[in-house]
N, C-alpha and C positions, 0 to 999 in steps of 0.2 A: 126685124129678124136679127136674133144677135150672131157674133162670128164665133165660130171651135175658138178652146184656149190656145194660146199657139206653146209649144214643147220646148223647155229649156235645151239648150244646147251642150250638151256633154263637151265638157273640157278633157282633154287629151292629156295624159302624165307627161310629167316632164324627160326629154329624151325619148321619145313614142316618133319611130317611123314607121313611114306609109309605106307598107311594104307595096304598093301599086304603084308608089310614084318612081320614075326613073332614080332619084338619088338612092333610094332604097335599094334598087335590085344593083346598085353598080359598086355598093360597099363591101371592103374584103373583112374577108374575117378572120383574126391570126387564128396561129394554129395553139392547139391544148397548150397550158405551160406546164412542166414537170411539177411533180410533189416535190415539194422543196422537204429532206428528210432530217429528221435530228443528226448531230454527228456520231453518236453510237450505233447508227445505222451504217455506216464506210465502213468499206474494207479497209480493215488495216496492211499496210504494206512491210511486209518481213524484211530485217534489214539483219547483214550476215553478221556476225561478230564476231572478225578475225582474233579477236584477242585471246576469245574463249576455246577456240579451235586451235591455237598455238599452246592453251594453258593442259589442254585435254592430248595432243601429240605429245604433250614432253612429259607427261604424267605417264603413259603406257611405255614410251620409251626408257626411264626411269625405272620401271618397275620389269619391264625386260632386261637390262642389264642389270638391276638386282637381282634377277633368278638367275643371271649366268653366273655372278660372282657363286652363290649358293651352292648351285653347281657344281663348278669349279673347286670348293670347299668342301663338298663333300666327297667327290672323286680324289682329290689330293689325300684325306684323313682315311679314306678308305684303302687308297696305294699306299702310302709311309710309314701308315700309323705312328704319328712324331710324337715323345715325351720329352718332359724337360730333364733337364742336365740333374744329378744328383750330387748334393754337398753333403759332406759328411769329417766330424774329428775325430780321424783314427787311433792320434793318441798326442798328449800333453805331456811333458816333461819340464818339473824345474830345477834346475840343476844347480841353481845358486839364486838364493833367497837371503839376505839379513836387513832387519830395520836398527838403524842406528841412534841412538839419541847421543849426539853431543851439546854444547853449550849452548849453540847458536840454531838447535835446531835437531827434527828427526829426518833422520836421511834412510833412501830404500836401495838399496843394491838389489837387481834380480835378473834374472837368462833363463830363457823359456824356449823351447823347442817344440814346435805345433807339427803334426802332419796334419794336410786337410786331403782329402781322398776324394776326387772329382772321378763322376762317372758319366758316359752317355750309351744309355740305354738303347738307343737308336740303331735298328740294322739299317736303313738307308738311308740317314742323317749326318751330316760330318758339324762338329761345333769349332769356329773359330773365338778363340779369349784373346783379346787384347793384354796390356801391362795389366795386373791385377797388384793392388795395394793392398796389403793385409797387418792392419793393426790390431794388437792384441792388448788387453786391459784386464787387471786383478779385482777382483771386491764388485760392490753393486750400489745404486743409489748414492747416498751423499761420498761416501768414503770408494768409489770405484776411482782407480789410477792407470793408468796409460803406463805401456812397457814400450815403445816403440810402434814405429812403422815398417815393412820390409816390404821389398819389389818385386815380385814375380814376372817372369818375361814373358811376351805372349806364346803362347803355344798351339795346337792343331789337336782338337781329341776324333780319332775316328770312330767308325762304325763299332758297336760291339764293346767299347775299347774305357778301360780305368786306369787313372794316374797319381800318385800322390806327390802332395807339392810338400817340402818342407820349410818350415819360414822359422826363424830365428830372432828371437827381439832381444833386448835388456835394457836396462835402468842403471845407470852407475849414478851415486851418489845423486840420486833422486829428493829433492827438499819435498817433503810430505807435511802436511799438518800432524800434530805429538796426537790427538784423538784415531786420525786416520790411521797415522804408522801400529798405534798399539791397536788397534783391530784388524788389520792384514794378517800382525804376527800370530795375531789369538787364533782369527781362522784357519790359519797356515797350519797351523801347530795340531787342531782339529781337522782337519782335512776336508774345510767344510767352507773352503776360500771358491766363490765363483769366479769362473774364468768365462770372461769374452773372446770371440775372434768375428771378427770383421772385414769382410773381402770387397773391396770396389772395382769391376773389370767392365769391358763392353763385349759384348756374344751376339757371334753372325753365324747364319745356319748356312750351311753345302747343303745341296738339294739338285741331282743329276748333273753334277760339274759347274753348277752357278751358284755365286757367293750374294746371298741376300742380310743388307745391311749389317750395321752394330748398332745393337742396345744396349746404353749402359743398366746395368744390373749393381745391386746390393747384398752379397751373403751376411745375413745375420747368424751368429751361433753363439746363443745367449744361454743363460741358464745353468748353464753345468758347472758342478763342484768337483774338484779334485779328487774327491774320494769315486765319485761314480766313473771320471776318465779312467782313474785307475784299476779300478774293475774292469775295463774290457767295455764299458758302454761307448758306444758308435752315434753319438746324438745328429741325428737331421738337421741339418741347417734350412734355413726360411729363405727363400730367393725373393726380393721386394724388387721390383720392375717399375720406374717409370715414375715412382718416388710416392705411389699411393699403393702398387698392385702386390700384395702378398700373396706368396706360390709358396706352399710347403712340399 
């Protein structure tokens, strides 16, 4: 009688426990481990930045004290209503003119007598001038000549109020170039000789009993010919401030 086949015996995987036998039931078993997450997943942590917060306070403060000046600028123009000072040549006289040719040369004798007639417009403005220099010159361009320099002393113009200053120059035997001398006379003789005057002073405003600074200032008063002062014309002079700022 033959025997049953006998049953291979199933091999067990590797690391296979018996969950029946003691080692089995006495094994611990850690706990989950977290998902481990890409780092775009973190919170990012906000970090303050004092600097920015310094740059953002002095920007509003900045710009608040620019609207006070404003302010301040406006309520002032609107109480003073403040103009500038007005220059004007009331009238030119020359009272002694000759070009001489001698041997060694052409010589200019001349005496000129300038009013200039300063005004301030201003009802609650007072104008302080310093020394004012005021030189006066004949002709224009290449052939223009210098009659002197004269000192004006400072003075106080108030409220309301006009002054005229009188300056005095001459030339005594003045050496000219013989082209330049015989074109002063030719113009002279036509009435058609331009006359400069030139004022250099420094102007500080009064403003309710306080004296606010000196600027020095430049009157230019160009252009004008003898024949127009003599008619009675009152030419405007150019007030340059600051050695670029033209004020007519």
């Amino acid at each position: 009688m033959s025997e049953p086949p006998v049953k291979p015996v199933l091999q067990k995987p590797p690391g296979y426990k018996d969950p029946s036998s003691p080692a089995g039931q006495r094994r611990f078993r850690p706990p989950p481990r977290k998902p481990v997450l890409p780092p775009s997943f973190h919170p990012k942590k906000r970090k303050t930045s004092y600097g920015r917060a310094c740059c953002c306070c002095f920007c509003i403060f900045f710009l608040i004290f620019l609207l006070l000046i404003l302010i301040c600028g406006a309520v002032f123009y609107l109480w003073f209503d403040p103009k500038l000072p007005g220059f004007h040549i009331q009238s030119f006289r020359i009272s002694r003119f000759n070009v001489t040719k001698r041997p060694d040369g052409t010589y200019l004798d001349a005496r000129t007598t300038t009013r200039l007639e300063v005004k301030n417009p201003n009802g609650k403005m007072i104008y302080y001038y310093g020394d004012m220099e005021v030189e006066v010159s004949l002709g224009e361009g290449g052939y223009e000549t210098e009659l002197g320099t004269t000192t004006v002393p400072a003075f106080t113009m108030l409220e309301k109020n006009t002054r005229s200053l009188r300056v005095e120059t001459k030339a005594s035997n003045k050496l000219v170039v013989d082209e330049v001398g015989n074109k002063l006379r030719a113009r002279y003789r036509s009435k058609s000789l331009p006359v400069n005057v030139e004022a250099r002073t420094k102007v500080g405003v009064g403003v309710a009993g306080l004296k606010i600074g000196m600027v020095g200032v430049t009157v230019k008063c160009d252009g004008m010919s003898k024949k127009q002062l003599d008619g009675g014309d009152m030419p405007k002079c150019v007030i340059n401030m600051l050695k670029w700022l033209n004020i007519h």
